[in-house]
N, C-alpha and C positions, 0 to 999 in steps of 0.2 A: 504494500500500500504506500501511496505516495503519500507527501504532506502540503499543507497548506500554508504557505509560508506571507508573511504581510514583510513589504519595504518599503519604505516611509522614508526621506528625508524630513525633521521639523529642526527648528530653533531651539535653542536652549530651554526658552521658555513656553515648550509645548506645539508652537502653531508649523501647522504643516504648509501655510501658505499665508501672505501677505491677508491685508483687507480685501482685498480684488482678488476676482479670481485670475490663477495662474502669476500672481504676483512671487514667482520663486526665488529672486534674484538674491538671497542669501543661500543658495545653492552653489552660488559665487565660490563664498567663504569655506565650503565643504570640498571640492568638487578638486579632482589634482590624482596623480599616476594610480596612486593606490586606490581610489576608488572605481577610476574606469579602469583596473585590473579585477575589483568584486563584482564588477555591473558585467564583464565581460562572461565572469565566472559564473554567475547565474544565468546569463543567459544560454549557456552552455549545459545547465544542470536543469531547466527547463523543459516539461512536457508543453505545456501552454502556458501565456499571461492570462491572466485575469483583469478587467476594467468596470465599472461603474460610466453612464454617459457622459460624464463631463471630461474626466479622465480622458475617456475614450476620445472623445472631439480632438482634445486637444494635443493628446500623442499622436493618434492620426495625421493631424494638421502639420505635426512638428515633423516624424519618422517618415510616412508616405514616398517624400523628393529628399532624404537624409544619405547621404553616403558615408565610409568608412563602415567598420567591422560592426559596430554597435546596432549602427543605422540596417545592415542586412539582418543581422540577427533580430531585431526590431520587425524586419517585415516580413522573414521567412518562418519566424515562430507564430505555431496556432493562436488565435487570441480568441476570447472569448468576451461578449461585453453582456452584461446584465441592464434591462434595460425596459420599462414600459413605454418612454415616450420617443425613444429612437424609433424610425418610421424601416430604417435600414441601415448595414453595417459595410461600407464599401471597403474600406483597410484589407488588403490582402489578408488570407488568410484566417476573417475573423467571424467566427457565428454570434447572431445574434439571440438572446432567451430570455423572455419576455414573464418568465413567471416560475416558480418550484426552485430556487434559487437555491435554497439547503438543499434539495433530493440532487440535481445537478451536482451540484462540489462532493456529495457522497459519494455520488457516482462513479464522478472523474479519480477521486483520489482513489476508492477501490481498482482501477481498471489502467490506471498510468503508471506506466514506466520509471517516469522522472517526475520531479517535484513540480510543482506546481503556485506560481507568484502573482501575488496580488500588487501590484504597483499603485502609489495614490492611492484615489478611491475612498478616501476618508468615510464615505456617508454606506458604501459597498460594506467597507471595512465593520464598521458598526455594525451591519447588519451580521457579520462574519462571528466579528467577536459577541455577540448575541444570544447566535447559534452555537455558539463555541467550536466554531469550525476549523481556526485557528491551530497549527501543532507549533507553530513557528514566530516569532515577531523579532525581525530586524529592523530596529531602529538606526540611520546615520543621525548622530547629533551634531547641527552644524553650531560654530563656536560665534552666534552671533542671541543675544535679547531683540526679539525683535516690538514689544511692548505691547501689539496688536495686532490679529488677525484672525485666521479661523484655526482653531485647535484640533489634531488629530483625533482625539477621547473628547467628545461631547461631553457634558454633566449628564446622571440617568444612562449613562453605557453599566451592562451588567460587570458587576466586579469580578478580578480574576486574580487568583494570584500565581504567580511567573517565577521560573526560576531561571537566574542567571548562566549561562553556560560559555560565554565569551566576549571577550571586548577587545576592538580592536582602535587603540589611539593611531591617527591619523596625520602626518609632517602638516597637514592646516591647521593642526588645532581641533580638529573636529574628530569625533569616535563611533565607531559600530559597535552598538550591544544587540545580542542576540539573544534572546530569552525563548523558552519552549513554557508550554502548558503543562501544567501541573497535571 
């Protein structure tokens, strides 16, 4: 059985995104060899990504015309978006599923080969950690306060508690912790 793994870059203090959406640009602060040698690494250890619509639009938008190794792995990996008010899913390679969101991720994780990543998604992610669908949660902490924005962990997310299994400090300043479900 594969696992379901969540990666999230947020801020120190929690937000995975600016006030605006796609406002990432403390990504900046994070972003340097060693982590597009992890992003590589995942995408390499990959059955499928996982997205939520918004996500979705906007990787689409971004990966679609992307080249370099990332950018292929980006658009040759299965995607999957969850989704009631996407009309359609053009991104190569990616189905659209429109409802049974936990039966789906049982599914895939009983039947896949390689692991399985959630990218973004924050409101997807909720829904994940929920369900407890979760085996996995990589956090990148990028070394910046951003003071406001939209927080990866809503208030009212079911409580979890997580155990540490590695961290990895970054030459930016910024660190990957990896936590599993209890």
């Amino acid at each position: 059985m594969s696992k379901l793994i969540m990666w999230n870059v947020i801020t120190l203090d929690g937000y995975f995104e600016g006030n605006e959406k796609w406002d990432l640009s403390f990504h900046e602060k994070i972003w340097g060899d060693e982590l597009e040698k992890l992003s590589v690494e995942q995408l390499h250890a990959a059955d499928c990504l996982i997205f939520g619509r918004v996500t979705y639009e906007g990787m689409a938008a971004y990966w679609k015309d992307g080249v370099g190794e990332i950018a292929d792995l980006m658009n040759s990996i299965p995607k999957i978006v969850f989704s009631t008010t996407l009309p359609s899913a053009d991104w190569q390679n990616t189905t659209l599923i429109q409802e049974n969101v936990a039966a789906v991720i049982k599914e895939l994780k009983a039947k896949s080969t390689k692991d399985i990543y959630v990218f973004g998604s924050a409101n997807l992610s909720e829904t994940f950690v929920n369900e407890n669908l979760f085996d996995e949660y990589r956090i990148g902490i990028a070394p910046v306060i951003l003071g406001s924005g939209h927080p990866l962990f809503e208030q009212g997310i079911v409580p979890k508690n997580l155990t540490l299994i590695s961290t990895q400090p970054l030459a930016t300043g910024g660190v990957v912790l990896t936590y599993v479900s209890k």
